[in-house]
C-alpha positions in Angstrom: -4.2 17.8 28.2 -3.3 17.3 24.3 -1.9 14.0 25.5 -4.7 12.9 27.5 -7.3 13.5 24.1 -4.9 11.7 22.1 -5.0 9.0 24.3 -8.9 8.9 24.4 -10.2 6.1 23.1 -13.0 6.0 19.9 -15.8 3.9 21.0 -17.4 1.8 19.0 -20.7 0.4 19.3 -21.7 -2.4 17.7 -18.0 -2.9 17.1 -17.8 -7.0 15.9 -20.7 -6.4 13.4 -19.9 -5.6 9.9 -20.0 -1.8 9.6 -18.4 -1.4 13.3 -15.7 -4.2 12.9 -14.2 -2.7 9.7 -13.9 1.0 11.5 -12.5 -0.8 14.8 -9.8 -2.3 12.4 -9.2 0.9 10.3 -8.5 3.2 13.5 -6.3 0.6 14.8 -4.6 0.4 11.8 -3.9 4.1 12.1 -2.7 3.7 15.8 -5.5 4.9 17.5 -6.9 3.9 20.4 -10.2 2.1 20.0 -12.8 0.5 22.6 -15.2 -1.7 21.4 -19.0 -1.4 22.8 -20.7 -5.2 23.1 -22.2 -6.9 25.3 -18.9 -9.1 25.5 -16.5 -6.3 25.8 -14.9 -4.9 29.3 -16.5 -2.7 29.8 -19.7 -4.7 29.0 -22.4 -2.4 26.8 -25.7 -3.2 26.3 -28.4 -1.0 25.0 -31.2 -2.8 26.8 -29.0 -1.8 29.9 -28.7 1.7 30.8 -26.3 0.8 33.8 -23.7 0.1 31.4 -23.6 3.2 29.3 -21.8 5.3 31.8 -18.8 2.5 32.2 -18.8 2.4 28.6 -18.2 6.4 27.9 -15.6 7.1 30.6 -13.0 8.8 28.9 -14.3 8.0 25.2 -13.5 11.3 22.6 -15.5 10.2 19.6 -18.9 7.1 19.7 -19.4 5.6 15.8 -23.1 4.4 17.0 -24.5 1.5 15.5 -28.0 0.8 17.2 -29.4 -3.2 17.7 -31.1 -4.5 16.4 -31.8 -1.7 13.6 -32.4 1.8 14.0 -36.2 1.4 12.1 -37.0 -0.6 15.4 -39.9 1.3 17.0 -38.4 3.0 20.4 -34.5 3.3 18.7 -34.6 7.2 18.3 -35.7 7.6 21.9 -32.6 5.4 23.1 -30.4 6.9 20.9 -31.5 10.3 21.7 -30.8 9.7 25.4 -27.7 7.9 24.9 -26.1 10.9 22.8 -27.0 13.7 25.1 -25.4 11.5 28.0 -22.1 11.1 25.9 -22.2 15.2 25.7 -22.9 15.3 29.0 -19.7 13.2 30.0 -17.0 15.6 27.5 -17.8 13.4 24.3 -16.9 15.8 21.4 -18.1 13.6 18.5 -20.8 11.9 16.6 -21.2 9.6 14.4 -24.5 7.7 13.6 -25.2 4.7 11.3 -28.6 5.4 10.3 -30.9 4.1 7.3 -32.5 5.2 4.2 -36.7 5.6 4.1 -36.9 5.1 7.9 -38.8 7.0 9.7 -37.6 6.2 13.5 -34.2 6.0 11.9 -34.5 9.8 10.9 -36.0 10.8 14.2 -33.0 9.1 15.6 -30.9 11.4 13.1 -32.4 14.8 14.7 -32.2 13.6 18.2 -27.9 13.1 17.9 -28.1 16.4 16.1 -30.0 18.2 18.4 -27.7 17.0 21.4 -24.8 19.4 20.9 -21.8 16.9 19.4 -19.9 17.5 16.5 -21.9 15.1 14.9 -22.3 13.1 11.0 -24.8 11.0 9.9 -24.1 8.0 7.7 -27.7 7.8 6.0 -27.1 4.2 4.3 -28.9 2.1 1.8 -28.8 -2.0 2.8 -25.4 -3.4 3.1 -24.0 -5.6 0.5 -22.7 -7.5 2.9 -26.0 -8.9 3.8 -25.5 -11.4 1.4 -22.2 -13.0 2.9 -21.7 -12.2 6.4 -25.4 -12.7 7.7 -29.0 -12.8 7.4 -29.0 -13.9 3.1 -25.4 -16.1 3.5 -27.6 -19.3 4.5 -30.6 -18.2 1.6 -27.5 -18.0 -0.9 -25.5 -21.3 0.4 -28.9 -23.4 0.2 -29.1 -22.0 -4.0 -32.5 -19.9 -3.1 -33.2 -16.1 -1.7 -36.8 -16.4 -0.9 -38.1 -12.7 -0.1 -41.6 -10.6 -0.3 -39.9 -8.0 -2.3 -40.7 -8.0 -6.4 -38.4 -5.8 -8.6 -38.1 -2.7 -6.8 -34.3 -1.1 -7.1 -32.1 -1.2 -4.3 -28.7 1.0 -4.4 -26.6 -1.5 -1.8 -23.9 -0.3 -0.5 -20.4 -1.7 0.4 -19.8 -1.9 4.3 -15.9 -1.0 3.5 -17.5 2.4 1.9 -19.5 3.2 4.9 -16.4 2.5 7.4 -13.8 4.6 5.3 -16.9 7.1 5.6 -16.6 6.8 9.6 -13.2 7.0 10.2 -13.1 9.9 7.3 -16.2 11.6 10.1 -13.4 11.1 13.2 -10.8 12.5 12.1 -11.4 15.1 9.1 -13.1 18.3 10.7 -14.8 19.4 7.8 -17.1 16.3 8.0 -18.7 17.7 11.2 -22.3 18.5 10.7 -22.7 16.2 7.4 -25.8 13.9 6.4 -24.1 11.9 3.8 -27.0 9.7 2.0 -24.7 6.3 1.3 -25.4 4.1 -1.5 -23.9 2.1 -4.2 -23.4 3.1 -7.6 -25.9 1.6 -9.2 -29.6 0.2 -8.6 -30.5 -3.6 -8.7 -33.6 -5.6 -7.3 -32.7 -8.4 -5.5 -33.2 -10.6 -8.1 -30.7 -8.5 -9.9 -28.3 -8.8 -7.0 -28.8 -12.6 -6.9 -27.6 -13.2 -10.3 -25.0 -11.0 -10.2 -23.5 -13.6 -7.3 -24.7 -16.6 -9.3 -22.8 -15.5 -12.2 -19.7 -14.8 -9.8 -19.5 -18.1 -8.2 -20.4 -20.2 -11.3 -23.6 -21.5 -8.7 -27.1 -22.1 -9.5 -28.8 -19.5 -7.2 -32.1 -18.4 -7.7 -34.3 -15.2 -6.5 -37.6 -16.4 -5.3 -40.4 -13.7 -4.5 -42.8 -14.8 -1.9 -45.7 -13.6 -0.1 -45.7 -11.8 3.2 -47.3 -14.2 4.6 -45.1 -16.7 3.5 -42.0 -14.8 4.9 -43.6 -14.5 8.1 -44.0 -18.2 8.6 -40.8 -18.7 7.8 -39.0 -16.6 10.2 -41.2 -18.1 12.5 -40.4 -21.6 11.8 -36.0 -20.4 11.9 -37.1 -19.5 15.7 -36.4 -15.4 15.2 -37.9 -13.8 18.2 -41.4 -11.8 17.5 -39.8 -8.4 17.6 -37.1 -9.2 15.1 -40.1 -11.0 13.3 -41.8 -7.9 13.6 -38.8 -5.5 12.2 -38.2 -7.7 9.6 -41.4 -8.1 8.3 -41.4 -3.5 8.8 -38.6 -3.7 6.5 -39.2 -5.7 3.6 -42.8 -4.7 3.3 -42.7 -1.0 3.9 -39.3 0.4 3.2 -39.0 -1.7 0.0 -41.5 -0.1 -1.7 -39.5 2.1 -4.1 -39.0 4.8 -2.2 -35.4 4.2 -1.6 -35.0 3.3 -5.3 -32.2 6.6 -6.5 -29.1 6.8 -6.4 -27.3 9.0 -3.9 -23.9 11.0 -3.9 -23.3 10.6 -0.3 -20.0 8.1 -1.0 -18.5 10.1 -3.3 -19.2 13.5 -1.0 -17.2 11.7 2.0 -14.2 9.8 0.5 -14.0 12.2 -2.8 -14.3 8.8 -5.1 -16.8 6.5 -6.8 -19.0 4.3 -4.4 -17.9 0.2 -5.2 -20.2 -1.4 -7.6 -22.0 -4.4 -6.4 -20.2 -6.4 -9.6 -16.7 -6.1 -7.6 -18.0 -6.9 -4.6 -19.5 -10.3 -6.0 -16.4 -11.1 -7.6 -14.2 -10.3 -4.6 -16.4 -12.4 -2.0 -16.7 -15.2 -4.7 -12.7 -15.8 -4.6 -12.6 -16.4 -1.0 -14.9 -19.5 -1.2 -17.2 -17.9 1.1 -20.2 -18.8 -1.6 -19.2 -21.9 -2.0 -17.4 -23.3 -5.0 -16.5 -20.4 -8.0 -15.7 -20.6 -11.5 
């Protein structure tokens, strides 16, 4: 039996985007077995799918669930809800849930995997650092402009390598079971802030623009986004960016027992890789 759980794979959902990829890679790194949950995978998962869930949890011990397209997206904590008491159902012992800071389905989502009877821990995070090199802001910052309806509210991102050594802590550290860790970095910044932080980092001319609502909306309209991510993202930057997320929180330094990366070493490491284009 021992050999059997130690042979049970950690699903991970949303395992090739940037929180899941990084825990994928730091259980594997550990020599544990790891199954990724995508739409590409074998077994194929898909949250619009319920037919694929079952396939996807046979024989898993632990799910780090990452929910697409965000976990503020109106219907998420009733999906999540149902997807969590079916892993129970099927011998899953543990938990873990990506969720997000000043979101109101997002926290309905966090009592709906508590309420489900896993060991479970929340990873209540502020918005990735990452954001501004591996998706959504790379192009904004590549073209020299970050055009965004948000003013100078503060914004405590946090690092994406913070929040997986966080999950993998959550798998395999029992005294993580039944933990809301709030996640954030160490320090707050507006995204004009953040913006020239990266400026100063690559030696670059990039610029924060603030834009109307309206002005967003058209945008992501003219890039092609579907209305529904439309919708979201318009949900995000005009209602959760309104301060209320704007304090710092200890939840890093709770789960790893040290100081959550600053946004200043991030820059600088992402800088010398080229990935902003040309540096100092």
């Amino acid at each position: 039996m021992q050999s059997e759980i130690a042979n049970a794979p950690f699903l991970i959902l949303g395992g090739t985007g940037k929180t899941g990829r990084r825990v994928a890679e730091r259980l594997a790194a550990r020599g544990l077995p790891v199954r990724i949950g995508s739409r590409a995978a074998s077994p194929a998962f898909d949250w619009d799918d319920r037919s694929t869930w079952v396939a996807t949890l046979q024989g898993v011990r632990a799910v780090y669930i990452a929910y697409h397209p965000d976990l503020a997206a109106p219907g998420a904590a009733g999906i999540v809800g149902d997807f969590a008491r079916l892993a129970v159902g099927m011998g899953v012992k543990r938990l873990v849930l990506l969720s997000g800071r000043g979101e109101p389905e997002a926290q309905r989502a966090e009592q709906a995997v508590i309420a489900s009877g896993a060991d479970w821990t929340v990873l209540r995070c502020s918005w990735f650092m990452q954001n501004f090199s591996e998706a959504f802001l790379l192009d904004a910052v590549l073209s020299g402009e970050v055009a965004l309806p948000v003013g100078d509210v503060g914004e405590p991102f946090v690092d994406a390598d913070d929040i997986a050594d966080a999950a993998v802590a959550a798998f395999i550290d029992d005294r993580h079971i039944g933990q809301l860790y709030e996640m954030t970095g160490s320090r707050l910044l507006s995204f004009r802030d953040a913006v020239a932080e990266i400026a100063r980092a690559t030696g670059r001319d990039v610029r924060f623009t603030e834009i109307t609502s309206a002005e967003f909306e058209a945008g992501l309209g003219a890039a092609g986004l579907p209305a529904d991510l439309v919708g979201l993202l318009m949900m995000l930057f005009t209602e959760v960016f309104d301060g209320r997320n704007a304090h710092i929180a200890d939840g890093v330094e709770r789960a790893l027992g040290r100081p959550a990366r600053d946004f200043h070493d991030y820059a600088t490491a992402v800088a010398a890789t080229g990935t902003w284009g040309e540096t100092k």
